[in-house]
C-alpha positions in Angstrom: 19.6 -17.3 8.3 21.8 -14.2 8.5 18.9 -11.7 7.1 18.2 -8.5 9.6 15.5 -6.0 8.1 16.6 -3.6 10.6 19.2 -2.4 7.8 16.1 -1.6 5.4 13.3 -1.0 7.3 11.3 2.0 6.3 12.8 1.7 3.0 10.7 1.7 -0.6 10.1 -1.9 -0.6 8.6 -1.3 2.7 6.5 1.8 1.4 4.7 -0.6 -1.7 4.5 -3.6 1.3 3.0 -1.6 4.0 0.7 0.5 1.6 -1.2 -2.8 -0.2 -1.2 -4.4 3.3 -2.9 -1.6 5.1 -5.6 -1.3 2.0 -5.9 -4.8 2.3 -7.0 -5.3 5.7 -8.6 -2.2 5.9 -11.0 -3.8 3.2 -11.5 -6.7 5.2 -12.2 -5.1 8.6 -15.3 -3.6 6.3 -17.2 -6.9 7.7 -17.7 -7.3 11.1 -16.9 -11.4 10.6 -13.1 -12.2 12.3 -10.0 -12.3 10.1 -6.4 -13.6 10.9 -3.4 -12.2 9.8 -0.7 -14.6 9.3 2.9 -12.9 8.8 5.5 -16.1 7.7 8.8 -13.7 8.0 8.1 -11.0 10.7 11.0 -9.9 11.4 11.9 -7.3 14.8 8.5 -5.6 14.4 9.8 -2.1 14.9 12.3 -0.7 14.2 14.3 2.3 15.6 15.6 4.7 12.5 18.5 6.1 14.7 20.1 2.5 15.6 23.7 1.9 14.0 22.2 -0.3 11.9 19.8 1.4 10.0 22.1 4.5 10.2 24.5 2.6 8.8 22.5 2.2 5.2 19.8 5.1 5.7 17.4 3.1 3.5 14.8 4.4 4.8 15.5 7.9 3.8 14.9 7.0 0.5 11.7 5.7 1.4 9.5 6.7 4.0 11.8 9.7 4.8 10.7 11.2 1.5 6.8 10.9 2.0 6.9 12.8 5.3 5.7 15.8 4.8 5.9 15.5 0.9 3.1 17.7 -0.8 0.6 15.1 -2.9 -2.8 15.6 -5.2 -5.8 14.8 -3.8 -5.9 11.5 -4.7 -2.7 10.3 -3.9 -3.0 11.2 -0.7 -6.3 10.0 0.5 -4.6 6.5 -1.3 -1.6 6.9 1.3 -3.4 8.7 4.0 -4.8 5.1 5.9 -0.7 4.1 5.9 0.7 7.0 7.1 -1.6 7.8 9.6 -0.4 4.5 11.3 2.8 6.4 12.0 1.3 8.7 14.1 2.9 7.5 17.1 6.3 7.1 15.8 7.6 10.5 15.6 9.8 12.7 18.0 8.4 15.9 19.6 10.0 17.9 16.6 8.6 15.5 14.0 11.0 13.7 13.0 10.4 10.0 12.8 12.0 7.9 15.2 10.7 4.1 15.3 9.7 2.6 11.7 6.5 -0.4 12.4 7.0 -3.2 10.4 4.2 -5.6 9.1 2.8 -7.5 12.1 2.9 -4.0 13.3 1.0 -2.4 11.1 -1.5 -4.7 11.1 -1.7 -4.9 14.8 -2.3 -0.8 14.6 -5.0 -2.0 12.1 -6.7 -5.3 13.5 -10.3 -5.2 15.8 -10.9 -6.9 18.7 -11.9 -9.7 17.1 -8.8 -10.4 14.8 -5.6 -12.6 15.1 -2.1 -12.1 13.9 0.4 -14.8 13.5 3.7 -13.4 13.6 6.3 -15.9 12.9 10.2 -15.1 12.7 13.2 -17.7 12.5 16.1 -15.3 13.0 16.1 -15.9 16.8 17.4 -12.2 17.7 14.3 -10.5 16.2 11.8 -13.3 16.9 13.0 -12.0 20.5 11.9 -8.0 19.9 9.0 -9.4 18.3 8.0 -11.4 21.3 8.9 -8.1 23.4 7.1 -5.7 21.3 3.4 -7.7 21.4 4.5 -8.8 25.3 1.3 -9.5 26.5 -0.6 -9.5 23.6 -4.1 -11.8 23.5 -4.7 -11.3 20.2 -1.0 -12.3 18.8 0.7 -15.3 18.6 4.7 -15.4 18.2 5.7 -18.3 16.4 9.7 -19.4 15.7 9.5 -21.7 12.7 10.5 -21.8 9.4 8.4 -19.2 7.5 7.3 -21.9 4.8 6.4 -24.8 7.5 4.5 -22.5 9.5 2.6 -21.1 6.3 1.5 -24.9 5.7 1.0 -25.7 10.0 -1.4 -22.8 10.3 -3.8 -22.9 6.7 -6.6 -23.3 6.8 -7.6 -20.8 9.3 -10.9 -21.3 11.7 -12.1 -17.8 10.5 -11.9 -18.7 7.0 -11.1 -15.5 6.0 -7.6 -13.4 6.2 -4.9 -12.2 4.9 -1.1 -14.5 4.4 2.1 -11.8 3.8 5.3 -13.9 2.5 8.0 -12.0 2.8 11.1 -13.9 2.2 14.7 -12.5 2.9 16.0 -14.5 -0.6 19.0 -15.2 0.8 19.5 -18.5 -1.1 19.4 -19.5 -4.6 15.9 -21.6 -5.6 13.9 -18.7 -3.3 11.3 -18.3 -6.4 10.4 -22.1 -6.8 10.2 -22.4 -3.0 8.2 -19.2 -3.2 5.7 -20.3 -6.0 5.4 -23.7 -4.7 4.1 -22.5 -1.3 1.6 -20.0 -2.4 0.1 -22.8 -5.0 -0.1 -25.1 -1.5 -1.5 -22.2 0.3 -4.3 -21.4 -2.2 -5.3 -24.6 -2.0 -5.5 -24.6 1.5 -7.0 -21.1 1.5 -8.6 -20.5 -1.7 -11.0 -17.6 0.4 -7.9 -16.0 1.8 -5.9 -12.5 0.4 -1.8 -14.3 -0.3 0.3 -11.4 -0.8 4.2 -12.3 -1.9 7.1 -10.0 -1.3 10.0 -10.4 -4.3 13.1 -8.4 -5.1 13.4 -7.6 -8.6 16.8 -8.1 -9.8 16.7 -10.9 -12.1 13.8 -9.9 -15.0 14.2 -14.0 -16.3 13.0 -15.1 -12.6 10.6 -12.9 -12.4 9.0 -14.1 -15.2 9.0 -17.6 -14.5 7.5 -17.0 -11.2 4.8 -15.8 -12.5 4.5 -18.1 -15.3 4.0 -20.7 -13.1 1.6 -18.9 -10.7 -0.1 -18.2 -14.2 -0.4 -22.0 -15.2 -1.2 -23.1 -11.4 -4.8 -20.9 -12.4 -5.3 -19.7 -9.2 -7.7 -17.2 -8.2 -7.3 -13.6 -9.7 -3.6 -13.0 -9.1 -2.4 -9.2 -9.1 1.7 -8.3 -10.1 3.0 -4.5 -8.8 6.5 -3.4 -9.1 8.0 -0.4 -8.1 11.6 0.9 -9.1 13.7 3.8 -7.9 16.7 3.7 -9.9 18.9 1.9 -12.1 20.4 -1.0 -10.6 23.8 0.8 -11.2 23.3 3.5 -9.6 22.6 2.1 -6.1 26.4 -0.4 -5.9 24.4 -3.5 -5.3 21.6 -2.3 -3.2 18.0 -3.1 -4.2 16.4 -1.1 -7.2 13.1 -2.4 -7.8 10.6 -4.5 -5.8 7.3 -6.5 -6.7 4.2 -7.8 -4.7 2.2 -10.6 -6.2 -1.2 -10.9 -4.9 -4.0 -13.3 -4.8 -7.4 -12.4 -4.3 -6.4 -8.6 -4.3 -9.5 -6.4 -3.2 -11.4 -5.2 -5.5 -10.4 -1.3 -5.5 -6.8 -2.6 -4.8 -5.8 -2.2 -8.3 -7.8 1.2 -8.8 -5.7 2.7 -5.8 -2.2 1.4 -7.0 -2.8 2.7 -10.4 -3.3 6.3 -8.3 -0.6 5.7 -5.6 2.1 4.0 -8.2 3.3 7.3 -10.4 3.5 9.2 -7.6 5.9 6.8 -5.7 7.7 6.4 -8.5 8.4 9.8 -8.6 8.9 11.1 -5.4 11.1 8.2 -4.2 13.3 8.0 -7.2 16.9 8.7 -6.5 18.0 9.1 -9.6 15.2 10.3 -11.3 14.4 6.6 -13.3 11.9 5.5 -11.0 9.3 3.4 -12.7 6.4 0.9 -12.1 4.8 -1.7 -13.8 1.0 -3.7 -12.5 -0.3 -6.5 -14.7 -2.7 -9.2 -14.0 -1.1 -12.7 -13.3 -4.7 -13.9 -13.5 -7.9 -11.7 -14.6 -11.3 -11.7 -12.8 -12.1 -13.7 -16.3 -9.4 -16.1 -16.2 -9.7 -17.6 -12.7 -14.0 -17.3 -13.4 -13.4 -20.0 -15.7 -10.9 -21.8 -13.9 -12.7 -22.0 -11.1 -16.0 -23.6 -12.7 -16.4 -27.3 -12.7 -15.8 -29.6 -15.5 -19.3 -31.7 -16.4 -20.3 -33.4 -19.7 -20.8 -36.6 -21.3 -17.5 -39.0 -21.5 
């Protein structure tokens, strides 16, 4: 794999990632019981913002560079305020931001004593900074597999509850059917655990399908959320839109999008056509009735 997030880190597919990961664990930490975090495509686990690399693109000037210090309502900001408090720590003495975490960091800075992460990360130059950034880490594992065969090694987890983030780099074509195919595996594996699925929207057709066949696999309630900042045109070939599918969202998870998601869209649009879109996959309803047995006479 050739794929380096350090050229988008910090970026608006980061922003809708990081926020629905931090509102999800921060719902689970509620409980006093353990959780495990399981991260199947870590990647470098921070990333610095004045590198060549990601100076080279600037993504993330058009992401997180335009929530710093951007004036929000009342409600949008006590939605974002739990994420971008986790930045704290990443900023320059004049307040500019210097480092960008990405998700096994961010749910390091949001894990207990009692939790485990699961970082894994293939490329083998950024499972490196990975393994240096949680040096000496009890409570994280660094893993170097293939993120789909070390989704299927490590479910079920011994805590029984947790949260999976599948965030492939879709280098190569098939990457939804290989996508859909795990989750359906991991469900089945995990049917108590949060699965929340990282996609790049570019091809409306795939999209679709995926979540068809998530749809027909009648898992348990299954959120969609997407998040544009432009038309595709307008960016020569760099990413437009993003979308997060997630199973077994928490409860107020939808409530809090439908605060945070206008607000995004406006405020990282770079050409003024941001957009959003959140459906249920599967309703509360839906997976109810899936999930009740069978009986009767035959």
């Amino acid at each position: 794999m050739n794929y380096r997030h350090i050229f988008h880190a910090g970026n608006f597919a980061d922003v809708l990632k990081h926020l629905v990961l931090t509102h999800v664990i921060t719902h689970m930490t509620q409980k006093p019981a353990p959780i495990r975090i399981i991260d199947t495509h870590a990647g470098a686990g921070l990333y610095d913002l004045t590198s060549p690399e990601a100076a080279r693109t600037g993504e993330w000037r058009d992401g997180i560079g335009k929530l710093i210090g951007h004036t929000m309502p009342p409600d949008v900001e006590a939605v974002l305020k739990p994420f971008l408090d986790l930045l704290a720590g990443d900023f320059n003495v004049d307040g500019g931001l210097l480092r960008y975490p990405g998700s096994p960091l961010v749910a390091r800075r949001l894990m207990r004593s009692q939790d485990v992460l699961i970082a894994n990360e293939l490329h083998p130059v950024d499972r490196d900074s990975l393994a240096d950034v949680f040096h000496r880490d009890r409570q994280t594992k660094i893993m170097g597999l293939d993120g789909y065969i070390a989704l299927k090694s490590l479910l079920p987890p011994k805590e029984r509850r947790g949260v999976v983030l599948v965030d492939p780099p879709f280098e190569v074509p098939g990457e939804f059917e290989r996508l859909a195919g795990a989750v359906i595996e991991a469900h089945r594996r995990f049917a108590t655990g949060t699965l929340i699925l990282w996609y790049p929207v570019k091809d409306q057709a795939a999209v679709a399908a995926f979540h068809a066949r998530l749809a027909n696999a009648a898992l348990a309630k299954t959120l969609a959320v997407e998040l544009a900042i432009a038309d595709p045109a307008a960016l020569n070939g760099r990413l437009a839109a993003t979308g997060l599918v997630i199973v077994n969202p928490p409860y107020r998870l939808a409530e809090q999008l439908q605060i945070a998601l206008p607000f995004l869209a406006e405020a990282l649009a770079v050409d003024g056509k941001g957009g959003f879109k959140m459906n249920w996959i599967i309703d509360e309803a839906t997976a109810a009735q899936a999930a009740k047995p069978i009986s009767g006479e035959r």
